[in-house]
DOLUMDO-926642 format. One record per residue: residue in three letters; x, y, z of N, C-alpha, C in turn. Coordinates in Angstrom, 3 decimals. Layout:
> r / n.x / n.y / n.z / ca.x / ca.y / ca.z / c.x / c.y / c.z
> ALA / X / Y / Z / X / Y / Z / X / Y / Z $
...
//
This chain:
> r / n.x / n.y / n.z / ca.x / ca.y / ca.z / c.x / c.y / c.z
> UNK / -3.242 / -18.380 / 8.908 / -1.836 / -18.616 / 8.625 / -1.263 / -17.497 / 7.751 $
> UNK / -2.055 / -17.007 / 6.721 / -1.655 / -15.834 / 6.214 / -1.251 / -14.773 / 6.642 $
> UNK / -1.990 / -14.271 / 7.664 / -1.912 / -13.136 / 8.909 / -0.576 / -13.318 / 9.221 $
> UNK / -0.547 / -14.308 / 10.089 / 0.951 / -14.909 / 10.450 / 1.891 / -14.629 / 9.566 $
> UNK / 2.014 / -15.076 / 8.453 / 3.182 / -14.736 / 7.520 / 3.218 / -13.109 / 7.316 $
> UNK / 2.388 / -12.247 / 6.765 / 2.329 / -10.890 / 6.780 / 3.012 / -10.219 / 8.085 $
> UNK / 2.345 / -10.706 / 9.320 / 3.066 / -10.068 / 10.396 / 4.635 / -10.296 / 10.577 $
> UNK / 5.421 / -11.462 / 10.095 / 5.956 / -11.971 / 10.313 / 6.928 / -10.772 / 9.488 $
> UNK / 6.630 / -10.766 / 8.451 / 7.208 / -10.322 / 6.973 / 7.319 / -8.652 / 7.841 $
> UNK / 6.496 / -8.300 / 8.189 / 6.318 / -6.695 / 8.383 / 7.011 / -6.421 / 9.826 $
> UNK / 7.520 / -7.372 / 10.763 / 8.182 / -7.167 / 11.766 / 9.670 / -6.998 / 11.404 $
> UNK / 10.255 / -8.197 / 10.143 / 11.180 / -8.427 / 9.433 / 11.446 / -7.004 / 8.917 $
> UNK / 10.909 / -6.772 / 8.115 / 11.004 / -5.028 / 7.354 / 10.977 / -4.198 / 8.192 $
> UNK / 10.568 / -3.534 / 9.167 / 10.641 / -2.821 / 10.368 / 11.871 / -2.733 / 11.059 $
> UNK / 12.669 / -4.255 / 11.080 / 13.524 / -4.527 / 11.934 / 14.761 / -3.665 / 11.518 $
> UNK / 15.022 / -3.237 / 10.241 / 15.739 / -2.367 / 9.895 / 16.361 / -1.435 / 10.789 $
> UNK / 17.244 / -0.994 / 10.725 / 17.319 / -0.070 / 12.026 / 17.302 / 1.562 / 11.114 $
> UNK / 16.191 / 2.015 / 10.862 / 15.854 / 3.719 / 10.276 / 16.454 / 4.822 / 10.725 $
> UNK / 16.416 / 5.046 / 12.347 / 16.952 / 6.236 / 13.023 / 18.161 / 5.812 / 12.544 $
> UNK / 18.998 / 4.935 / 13.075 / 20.621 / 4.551 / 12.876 / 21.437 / 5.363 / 11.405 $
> UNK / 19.986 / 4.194 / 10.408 / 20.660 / 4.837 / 8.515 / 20.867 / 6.140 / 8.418 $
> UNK / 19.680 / 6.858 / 8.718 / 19.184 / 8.631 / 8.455 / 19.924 / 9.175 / 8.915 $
> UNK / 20.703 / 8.833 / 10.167 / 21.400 / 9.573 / 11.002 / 23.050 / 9.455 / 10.628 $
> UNK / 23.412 / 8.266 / 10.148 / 24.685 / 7.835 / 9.628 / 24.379 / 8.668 / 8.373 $
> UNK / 23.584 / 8.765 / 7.458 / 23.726 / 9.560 / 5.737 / 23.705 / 10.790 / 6.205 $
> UNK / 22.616 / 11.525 / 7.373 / 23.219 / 12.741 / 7.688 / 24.625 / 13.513 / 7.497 $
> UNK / 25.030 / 12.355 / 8.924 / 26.889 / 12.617 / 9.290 / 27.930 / 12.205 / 8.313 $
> UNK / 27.416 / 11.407 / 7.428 / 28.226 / 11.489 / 6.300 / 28.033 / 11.856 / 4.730 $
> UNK / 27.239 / 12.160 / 4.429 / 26.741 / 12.641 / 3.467 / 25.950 / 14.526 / 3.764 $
> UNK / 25.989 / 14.482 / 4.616 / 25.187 / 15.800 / 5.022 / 24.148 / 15.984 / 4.647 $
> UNK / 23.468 / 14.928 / 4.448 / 22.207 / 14.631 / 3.439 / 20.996 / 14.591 / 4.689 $
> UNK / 19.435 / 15.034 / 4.079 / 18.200 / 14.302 / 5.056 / 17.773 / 13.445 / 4.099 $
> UNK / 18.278 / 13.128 / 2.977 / 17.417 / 12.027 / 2.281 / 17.198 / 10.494 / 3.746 $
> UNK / 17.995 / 10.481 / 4.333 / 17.919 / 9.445 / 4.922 / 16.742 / 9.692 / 5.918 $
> UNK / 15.962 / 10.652 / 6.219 / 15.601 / 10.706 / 6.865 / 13.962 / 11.046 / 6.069 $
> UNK / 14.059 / 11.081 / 4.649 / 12.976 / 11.379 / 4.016 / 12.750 / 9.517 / 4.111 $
> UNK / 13.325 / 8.449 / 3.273 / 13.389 / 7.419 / 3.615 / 12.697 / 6.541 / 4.499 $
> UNK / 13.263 / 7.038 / 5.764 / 12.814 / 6.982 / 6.784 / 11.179 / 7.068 / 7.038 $
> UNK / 11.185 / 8.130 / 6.882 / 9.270 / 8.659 / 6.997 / 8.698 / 7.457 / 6.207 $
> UNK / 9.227 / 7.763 / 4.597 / 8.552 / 6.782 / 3.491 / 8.654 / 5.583 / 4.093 $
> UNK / 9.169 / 4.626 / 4.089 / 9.340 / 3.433 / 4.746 / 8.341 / 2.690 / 6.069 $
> UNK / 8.985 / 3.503 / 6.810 / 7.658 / 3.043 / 8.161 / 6.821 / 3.756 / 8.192 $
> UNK / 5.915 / 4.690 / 7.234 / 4.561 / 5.061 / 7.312 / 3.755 / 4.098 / 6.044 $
> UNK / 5.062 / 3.504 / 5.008 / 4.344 / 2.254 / 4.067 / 3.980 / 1.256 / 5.311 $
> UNK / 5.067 / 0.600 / 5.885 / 5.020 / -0.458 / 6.870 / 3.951 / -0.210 / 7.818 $
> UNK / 3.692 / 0.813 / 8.529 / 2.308 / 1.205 / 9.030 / 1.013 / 0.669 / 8.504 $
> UNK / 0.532 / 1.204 / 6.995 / -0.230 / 1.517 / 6.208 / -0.840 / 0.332 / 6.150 $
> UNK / 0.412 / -1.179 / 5.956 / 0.441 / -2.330 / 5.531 / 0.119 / -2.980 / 6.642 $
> UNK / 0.610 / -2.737 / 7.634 / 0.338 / -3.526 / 8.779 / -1.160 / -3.446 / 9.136 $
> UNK / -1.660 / -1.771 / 9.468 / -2.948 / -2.149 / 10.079 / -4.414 / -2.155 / 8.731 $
> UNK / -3.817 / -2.507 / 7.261 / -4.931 / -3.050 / 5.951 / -4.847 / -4.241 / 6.523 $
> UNK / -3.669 / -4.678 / 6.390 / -3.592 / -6.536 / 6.143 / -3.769 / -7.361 / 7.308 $
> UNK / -3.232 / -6.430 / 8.423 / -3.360 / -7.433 / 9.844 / -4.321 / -6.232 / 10.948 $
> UNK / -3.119 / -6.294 / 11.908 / -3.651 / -5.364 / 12.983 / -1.986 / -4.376 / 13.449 $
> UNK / -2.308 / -3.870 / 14.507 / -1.239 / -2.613 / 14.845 / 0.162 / -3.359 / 15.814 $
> UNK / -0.380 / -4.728 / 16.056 / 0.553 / -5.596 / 17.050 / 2.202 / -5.428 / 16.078 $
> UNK / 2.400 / -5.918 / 14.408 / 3.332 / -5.647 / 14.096 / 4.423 / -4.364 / 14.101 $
> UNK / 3.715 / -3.258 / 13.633 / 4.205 / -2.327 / 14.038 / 4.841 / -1.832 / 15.126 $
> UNK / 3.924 / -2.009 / 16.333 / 4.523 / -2.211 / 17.452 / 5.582 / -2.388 / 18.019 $
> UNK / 5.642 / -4.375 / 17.696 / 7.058 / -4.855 / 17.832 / 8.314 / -4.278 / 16.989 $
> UNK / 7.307 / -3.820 / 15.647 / 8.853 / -3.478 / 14.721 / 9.051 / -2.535 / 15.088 $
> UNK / 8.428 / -1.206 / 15.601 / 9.052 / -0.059 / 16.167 / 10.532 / -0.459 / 17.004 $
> UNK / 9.733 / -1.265 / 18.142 / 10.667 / -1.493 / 19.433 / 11.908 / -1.900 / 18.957 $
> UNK / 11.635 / -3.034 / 18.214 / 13.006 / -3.773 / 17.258 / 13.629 / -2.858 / 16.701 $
> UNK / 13.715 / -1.799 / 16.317 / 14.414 / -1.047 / 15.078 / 15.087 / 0.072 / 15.956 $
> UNK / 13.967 / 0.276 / 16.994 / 14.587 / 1.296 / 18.144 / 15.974 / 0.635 / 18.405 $
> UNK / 15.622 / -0.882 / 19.111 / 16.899 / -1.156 / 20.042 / 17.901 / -1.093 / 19.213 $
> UNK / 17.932 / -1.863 / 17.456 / 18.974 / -2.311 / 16.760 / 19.204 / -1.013 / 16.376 $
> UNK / 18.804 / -0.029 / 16.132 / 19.344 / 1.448 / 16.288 / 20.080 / 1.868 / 17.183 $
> UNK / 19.655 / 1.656 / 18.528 / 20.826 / 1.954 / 19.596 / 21.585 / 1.163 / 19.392 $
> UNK / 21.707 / 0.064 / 19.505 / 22.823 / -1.090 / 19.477 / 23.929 / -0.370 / 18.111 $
> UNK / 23.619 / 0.153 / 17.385 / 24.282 / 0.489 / 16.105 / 25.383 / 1.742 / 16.409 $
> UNK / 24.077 / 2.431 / 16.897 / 24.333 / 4.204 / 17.411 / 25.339 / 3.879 / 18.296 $
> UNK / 25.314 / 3.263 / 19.857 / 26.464 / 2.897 / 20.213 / 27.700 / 2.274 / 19.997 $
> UNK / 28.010 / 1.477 / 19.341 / 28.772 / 0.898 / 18.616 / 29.916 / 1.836 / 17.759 $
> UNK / 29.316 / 3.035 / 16.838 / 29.679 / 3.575 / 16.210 / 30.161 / 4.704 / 16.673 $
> UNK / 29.331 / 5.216 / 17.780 / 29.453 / 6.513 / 18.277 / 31.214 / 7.112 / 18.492 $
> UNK / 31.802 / 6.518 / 18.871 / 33.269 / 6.240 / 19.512 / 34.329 / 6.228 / 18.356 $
> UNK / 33.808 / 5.445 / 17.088 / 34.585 / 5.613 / 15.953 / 34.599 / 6.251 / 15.193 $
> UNK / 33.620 / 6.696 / 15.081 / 33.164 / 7.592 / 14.096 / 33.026 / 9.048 / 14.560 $
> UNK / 33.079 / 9.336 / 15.509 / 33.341 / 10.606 / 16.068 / 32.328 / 11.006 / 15.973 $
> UNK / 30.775 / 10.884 / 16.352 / 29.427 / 11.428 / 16.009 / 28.882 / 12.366 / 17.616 $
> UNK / 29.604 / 12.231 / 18.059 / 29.402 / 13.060 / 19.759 / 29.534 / 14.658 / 19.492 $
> UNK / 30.061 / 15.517 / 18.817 / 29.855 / 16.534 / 18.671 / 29.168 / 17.087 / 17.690 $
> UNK / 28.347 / 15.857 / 16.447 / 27.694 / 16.089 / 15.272 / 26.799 / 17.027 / 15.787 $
> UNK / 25.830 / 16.380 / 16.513 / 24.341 / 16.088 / 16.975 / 24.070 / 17.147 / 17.820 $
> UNK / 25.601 / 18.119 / 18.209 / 25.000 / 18.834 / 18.828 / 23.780 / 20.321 / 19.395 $
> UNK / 22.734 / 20.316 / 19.952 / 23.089 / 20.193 / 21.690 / 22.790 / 18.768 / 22.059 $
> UNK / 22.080 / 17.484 / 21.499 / 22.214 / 16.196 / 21.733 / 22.679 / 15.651 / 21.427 $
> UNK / 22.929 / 14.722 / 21.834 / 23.478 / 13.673 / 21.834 / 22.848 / 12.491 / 21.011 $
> UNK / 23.788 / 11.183 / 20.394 / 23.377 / 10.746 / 19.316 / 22.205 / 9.762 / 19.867 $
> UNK / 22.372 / 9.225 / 21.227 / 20.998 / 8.828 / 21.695 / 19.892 / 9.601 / 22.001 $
> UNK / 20.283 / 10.566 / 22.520 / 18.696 / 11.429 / 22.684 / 18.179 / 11.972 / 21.171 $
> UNK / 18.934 / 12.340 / 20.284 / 18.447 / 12.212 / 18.888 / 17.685 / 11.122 / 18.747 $
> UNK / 18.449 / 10.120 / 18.893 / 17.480 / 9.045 / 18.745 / 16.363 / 8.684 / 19.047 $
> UNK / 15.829 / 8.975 / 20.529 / 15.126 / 8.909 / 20.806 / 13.864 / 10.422 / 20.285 $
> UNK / 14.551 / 11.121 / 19.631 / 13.472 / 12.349 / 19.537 / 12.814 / 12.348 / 17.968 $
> UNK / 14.054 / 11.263 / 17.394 / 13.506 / 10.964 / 15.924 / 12.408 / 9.928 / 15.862 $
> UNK / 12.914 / 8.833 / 16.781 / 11.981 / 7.815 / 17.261 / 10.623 / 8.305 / 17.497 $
> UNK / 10.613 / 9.023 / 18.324 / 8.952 / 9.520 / 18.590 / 8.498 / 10.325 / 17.535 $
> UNK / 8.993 / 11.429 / 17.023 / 8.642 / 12.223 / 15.938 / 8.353 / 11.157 / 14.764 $
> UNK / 9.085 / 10.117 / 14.255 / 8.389 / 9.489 / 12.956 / 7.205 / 8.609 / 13.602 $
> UNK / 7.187 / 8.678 / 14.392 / 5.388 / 8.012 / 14.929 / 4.223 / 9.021 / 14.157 $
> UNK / 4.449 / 10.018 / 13.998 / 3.496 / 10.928 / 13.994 / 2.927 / 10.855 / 12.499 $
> UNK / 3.967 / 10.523 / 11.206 / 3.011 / 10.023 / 9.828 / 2.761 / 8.634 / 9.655 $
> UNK / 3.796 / 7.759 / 10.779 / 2.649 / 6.362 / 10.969 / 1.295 / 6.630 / 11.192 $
> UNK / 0.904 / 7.365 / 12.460 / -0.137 / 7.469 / 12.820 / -0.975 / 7.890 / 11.777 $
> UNK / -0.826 / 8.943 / 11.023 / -1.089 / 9.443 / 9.924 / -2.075 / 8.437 / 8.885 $
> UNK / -0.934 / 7.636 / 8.611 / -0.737 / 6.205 / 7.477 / -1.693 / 5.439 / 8.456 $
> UNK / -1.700 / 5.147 / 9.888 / -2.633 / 4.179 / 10.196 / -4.169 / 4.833 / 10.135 $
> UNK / -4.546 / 6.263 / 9.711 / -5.700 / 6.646 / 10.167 / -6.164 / 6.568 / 8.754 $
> UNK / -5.665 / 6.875 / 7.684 / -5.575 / 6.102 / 6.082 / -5.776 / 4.630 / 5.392 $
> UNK / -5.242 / 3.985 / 6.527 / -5.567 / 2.733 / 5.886 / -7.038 / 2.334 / 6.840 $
> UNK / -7.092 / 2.632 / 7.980 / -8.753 / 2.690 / 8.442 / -9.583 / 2.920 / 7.499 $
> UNK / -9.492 / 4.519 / 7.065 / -10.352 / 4.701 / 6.227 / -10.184 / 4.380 / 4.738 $
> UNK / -9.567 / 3.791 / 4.166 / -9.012 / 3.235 / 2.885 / -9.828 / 1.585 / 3.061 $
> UNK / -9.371 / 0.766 / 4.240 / -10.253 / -0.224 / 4.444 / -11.579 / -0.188 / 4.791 $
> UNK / -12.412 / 0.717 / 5.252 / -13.494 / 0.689 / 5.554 / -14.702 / 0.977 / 3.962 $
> UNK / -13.563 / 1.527 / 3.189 / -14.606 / 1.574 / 2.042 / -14.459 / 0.852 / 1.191 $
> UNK / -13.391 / -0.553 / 1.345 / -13.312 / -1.851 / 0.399 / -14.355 / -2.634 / 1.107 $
//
């Protein structure tokens, strides 16, 4: 039952939408903190997921944060005038290129907490 609640908790935190924030503080702030954030955040949520449970949360929370990211990204795109920010892409294919690129210090964070758990 514990498991359960942890996963539960770490799908919840995930669900955030990351690409969306980083990319909105970009275009308005001209800032990458949002995108430092970003890294920090779902490579903790990583870290946590596969000590305490297994890699199934992550997973789902990726997918979740992806869609509610697009759902956001579109929404906004039109009002906010973000179609010529991003350019030569576009604010979805950004999306999708940030999406895959922050996989890469999850993975990181999940090969850390392997070996971080294997010597408790």
């Amino acid at each position: 039952m514990k498991k359960i609640g942890i996963s539960i908790l770490i799908i919840c935190l995930y669900s955030f939408p990351f690409v969306y924030f980083s990319m909105y503080q970009d275009f308005i702030n001209r800032s990458m903190v949002g995108y430092v954030i970003m890294i920090v955040a779902t490579s903790l949520l990583a870290f946590l997921s596969k000590f305490y449970v297994n890699l199934v949360p992550m997973i789902v929370g990726n997918i979740l944060s992806g869609f509610i990211s697009l759902y956001f990204i579109s929404r906004m795109m039109g009002s906010i005038g973000w179609d010529g920010y991003f350019k030569p892409a576009s604010p979805n294919q950004l999306l999708i290129v940030v999406s895959f690129l922050n996989l890469i210090p999850q993975f990181i964070a999940l090969k850390i907490a392997k070996r971080y758990k294997n010597k408790c």
